[in-house]
C-alpha positions as CSV (number, residue, x, y, z in Angstrom):
1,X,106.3,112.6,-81.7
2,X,104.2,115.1,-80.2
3,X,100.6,113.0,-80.4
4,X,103.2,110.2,-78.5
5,X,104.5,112.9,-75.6
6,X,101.2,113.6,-75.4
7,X,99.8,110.4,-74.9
8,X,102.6,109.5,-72.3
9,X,101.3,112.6,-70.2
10,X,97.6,111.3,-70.2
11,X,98.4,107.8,-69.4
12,X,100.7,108.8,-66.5
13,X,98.1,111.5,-65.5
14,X,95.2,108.9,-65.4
15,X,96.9,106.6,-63.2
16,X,97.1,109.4,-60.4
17,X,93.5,111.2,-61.6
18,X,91.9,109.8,-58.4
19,X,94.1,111.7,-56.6
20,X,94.3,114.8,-58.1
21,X,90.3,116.6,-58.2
22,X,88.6,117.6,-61.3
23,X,88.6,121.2,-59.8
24,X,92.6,120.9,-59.7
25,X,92.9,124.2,-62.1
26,X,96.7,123.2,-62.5
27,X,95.5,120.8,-64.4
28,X,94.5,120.8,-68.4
29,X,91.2,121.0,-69.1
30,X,91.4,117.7,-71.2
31,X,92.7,115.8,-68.0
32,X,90.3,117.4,-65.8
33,X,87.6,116.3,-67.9
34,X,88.1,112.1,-67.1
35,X,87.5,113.2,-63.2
36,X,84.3,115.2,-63.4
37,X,81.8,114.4,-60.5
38,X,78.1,114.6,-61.9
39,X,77.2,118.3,-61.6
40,X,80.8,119.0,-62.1
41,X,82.8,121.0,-65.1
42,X,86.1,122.6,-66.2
43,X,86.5,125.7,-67.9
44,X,90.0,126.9,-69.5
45,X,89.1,130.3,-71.7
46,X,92.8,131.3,-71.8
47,X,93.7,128.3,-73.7
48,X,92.2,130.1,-76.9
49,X,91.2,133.5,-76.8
50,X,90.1,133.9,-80.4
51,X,88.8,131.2,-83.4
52,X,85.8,129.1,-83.9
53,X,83.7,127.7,-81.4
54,X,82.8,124.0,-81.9
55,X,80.4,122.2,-79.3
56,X,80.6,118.1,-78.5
57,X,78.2,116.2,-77.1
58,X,78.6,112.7,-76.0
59,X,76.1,110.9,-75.4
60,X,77.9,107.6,-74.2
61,X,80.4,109.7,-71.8
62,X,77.8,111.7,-70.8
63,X,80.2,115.1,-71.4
64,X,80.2,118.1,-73.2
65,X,83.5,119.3,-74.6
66,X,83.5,123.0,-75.8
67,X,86.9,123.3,-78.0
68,X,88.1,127.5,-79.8
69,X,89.9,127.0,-82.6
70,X,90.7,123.1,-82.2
71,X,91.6,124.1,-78.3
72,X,89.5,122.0,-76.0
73,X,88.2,125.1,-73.2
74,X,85.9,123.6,-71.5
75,X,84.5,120.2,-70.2
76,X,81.2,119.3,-68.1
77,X,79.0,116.8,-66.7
78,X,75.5,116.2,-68.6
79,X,72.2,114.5,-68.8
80,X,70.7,114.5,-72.1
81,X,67.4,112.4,-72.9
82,X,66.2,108.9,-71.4
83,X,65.2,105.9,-73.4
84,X,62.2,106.2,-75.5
85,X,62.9,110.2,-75.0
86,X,66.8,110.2,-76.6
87,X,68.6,113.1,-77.6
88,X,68.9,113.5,-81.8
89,X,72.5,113.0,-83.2
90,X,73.8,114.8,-86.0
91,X,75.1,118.5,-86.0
92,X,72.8,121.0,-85.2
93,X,73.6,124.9,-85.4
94,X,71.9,126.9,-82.4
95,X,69.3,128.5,-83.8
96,X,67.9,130.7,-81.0
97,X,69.3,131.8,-77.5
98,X,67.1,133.0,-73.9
99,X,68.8,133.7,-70.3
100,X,65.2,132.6,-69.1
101,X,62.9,130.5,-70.7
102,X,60.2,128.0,-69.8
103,X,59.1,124.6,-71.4
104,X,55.8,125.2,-73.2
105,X,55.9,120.9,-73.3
106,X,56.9,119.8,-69.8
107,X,54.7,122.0,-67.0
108,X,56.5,125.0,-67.8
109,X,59.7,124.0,-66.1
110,X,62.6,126.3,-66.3
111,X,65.2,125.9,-69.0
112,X,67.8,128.7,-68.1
113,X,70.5,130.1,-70.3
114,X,68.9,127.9,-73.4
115,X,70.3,127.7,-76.5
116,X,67.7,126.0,-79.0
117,X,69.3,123.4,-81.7
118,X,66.2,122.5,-83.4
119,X,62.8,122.7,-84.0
120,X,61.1,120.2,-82.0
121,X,62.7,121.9,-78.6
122,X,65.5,120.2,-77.7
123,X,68.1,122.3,-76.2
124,X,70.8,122.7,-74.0
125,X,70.3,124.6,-70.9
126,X,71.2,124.7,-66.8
127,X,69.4,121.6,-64.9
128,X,69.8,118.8,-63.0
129,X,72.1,116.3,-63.1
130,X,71.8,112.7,-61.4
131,X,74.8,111.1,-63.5
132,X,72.8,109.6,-66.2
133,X,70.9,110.2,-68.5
134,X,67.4,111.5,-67.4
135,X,66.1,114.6,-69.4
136,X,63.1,114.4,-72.3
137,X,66.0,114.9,-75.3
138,X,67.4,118.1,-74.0
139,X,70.8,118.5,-73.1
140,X,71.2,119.5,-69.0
141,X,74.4,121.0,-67.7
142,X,75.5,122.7,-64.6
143,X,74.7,126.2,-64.3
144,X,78.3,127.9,-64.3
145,X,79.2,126.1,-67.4
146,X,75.5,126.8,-69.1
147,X,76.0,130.3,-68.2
148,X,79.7,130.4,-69.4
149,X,78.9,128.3,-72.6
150,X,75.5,130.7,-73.4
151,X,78.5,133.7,-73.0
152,X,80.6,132.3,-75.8
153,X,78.3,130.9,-78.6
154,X,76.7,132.8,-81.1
155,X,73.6,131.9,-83.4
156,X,74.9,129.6,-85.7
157,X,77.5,128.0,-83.6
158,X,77.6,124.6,-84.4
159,X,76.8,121.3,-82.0
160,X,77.5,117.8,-82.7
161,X,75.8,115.5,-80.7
162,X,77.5,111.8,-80.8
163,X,77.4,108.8,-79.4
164,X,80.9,108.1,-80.2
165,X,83.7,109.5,-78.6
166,X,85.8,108.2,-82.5
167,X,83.2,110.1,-84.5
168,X,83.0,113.5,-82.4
169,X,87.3,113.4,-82.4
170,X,87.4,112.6,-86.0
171,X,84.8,115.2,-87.1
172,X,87.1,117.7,-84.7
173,X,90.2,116.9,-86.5
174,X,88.8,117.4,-90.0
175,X,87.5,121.2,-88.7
176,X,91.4,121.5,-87.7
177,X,92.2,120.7,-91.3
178,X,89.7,122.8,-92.9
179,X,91.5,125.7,-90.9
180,X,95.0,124.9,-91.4
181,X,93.6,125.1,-95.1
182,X,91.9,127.7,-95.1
183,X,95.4,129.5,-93.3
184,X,97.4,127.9,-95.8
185,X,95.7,129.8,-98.5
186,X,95.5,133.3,-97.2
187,X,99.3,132.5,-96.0
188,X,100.1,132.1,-99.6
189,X,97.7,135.0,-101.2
190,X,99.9,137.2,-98.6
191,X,103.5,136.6,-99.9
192,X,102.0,136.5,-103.2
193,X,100.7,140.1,-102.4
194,X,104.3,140.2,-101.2
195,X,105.8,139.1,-103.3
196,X,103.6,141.5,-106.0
197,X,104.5,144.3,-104.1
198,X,108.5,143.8,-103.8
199,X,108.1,143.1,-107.8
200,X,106.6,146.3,-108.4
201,X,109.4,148.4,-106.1
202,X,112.1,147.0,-107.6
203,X,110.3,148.0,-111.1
204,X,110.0,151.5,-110.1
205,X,113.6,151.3,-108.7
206,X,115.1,150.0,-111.7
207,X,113.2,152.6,-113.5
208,X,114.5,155.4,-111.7
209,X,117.9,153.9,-111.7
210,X,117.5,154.3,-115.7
211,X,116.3,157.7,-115.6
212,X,119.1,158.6,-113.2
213,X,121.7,157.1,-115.8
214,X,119.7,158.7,-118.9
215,X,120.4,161.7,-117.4
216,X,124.1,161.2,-115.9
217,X,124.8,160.4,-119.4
218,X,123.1,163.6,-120.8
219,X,124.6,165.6,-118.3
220,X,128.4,164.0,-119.3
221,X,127.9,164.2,-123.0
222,X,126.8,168.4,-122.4
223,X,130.0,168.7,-120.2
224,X,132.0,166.6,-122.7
225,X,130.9,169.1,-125.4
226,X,131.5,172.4,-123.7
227,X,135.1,170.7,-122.8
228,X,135.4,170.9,-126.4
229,X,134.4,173.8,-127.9
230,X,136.8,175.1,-125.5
């Protein structure tokens, strides 16, 4: 019921997207996304605070789509790599971070806030953005959302670079499920520590309550005694 609601909002919201700009920050950062102008993102931090950070690349949309712990966050604008010169898909890890750098390849042209994803240079970082594809494999996006992104990934944060928008949402979803099962399991090894623990009290209650009656009896069979001797 609530993937339905939710797909009633976007539909209705589509219809009236033209009228509403991307930079409409009343607006989620998932229906922001659909108006973005080239050069243009959206970036919601508040939506998750905490969590994993997972990166999307699209290469048929030409978007990126930043999401914390299954939250979509953020949305931009792109141009990654021109025919004969595409961008690599697969899921790369960042393996190496610089606020300023400079292609040793392309006439030492500046790359800033680049975050490597593999070996053979390609990376994402500030540039410019015509609407289309146009870069040699990197991955160009505006320079507030490069130097928001660069603020929030670490080394090791994981990019997936698609060409399908079915792919990239299915690959989100099963990270969503590897969490939920991941909190399913410490959610259960907590009540069972719980659990463990309200065992044990009730053992050391019941014990004291059978030491207490040991010695109420002890105490009654003394004063029954004395009451007869009397």
């Amino acid at each position: 019921m609530k993937r339905l609601i939710a797909l009633l909002v976007l539909t209705c919201a589509a219809a009236s997207a033209a009228a509403r700009p991307a930079n409409d920050k009343n607006l989620p950062v998932v229906l922001r996304a659909a108006t973005l102008q080239p050069g243009e993102y959206a970036w919601e931090s508040r939506a998750a605070s905490t969590g994993p950070l997972f990166v999307v690349i699209n290469l048929a949309s030409q978007r990126a789509m930043v999401y914390r712990d299954g939250v979509l966050i953020g949305a931009s604008t792109i141009s990654t790599g021109s025919k004969d010169r595409e961008t690599p898909t697969g899921v790369f890890p960042i393996l190496e971070k610089q606020l300023v750098h400079r292609s040793s390849t392309y006439d030492n042209a500046p790359m800033p806030y680049m975050q490597r994803l593999t070996s053979k240079g390609v990376a994402l970082h500030a540039g410019n953005l015509p609407g289309y594809a146009a870069s040699h494999g990197c991955i160009r996006l505006p320079t507030g959302f490069a130097k928001l992104l660069y603020g929030a990934t670490e080394i090791g944060t994981p990019v997936m670079i698609t060409d399908s928008a079915q792919v990239a949402e299915q690959q989100r979803r099963m990270d969503e499920f590897v969490r939920a099962n991941d909190d399913f399991v410490r959610q259960r090894e907590e009540q069972q520590a719980a659990a463990n623990r309200a065992l044990a009290e009730f053992e050391r209650a019941k014990a004291e309550h059978a030491e207490a009656v040991r010695r109420h009896e002890e105490e009654m069979a003394k004063f029954k005694s004395e009451v007869g001797s009397e």
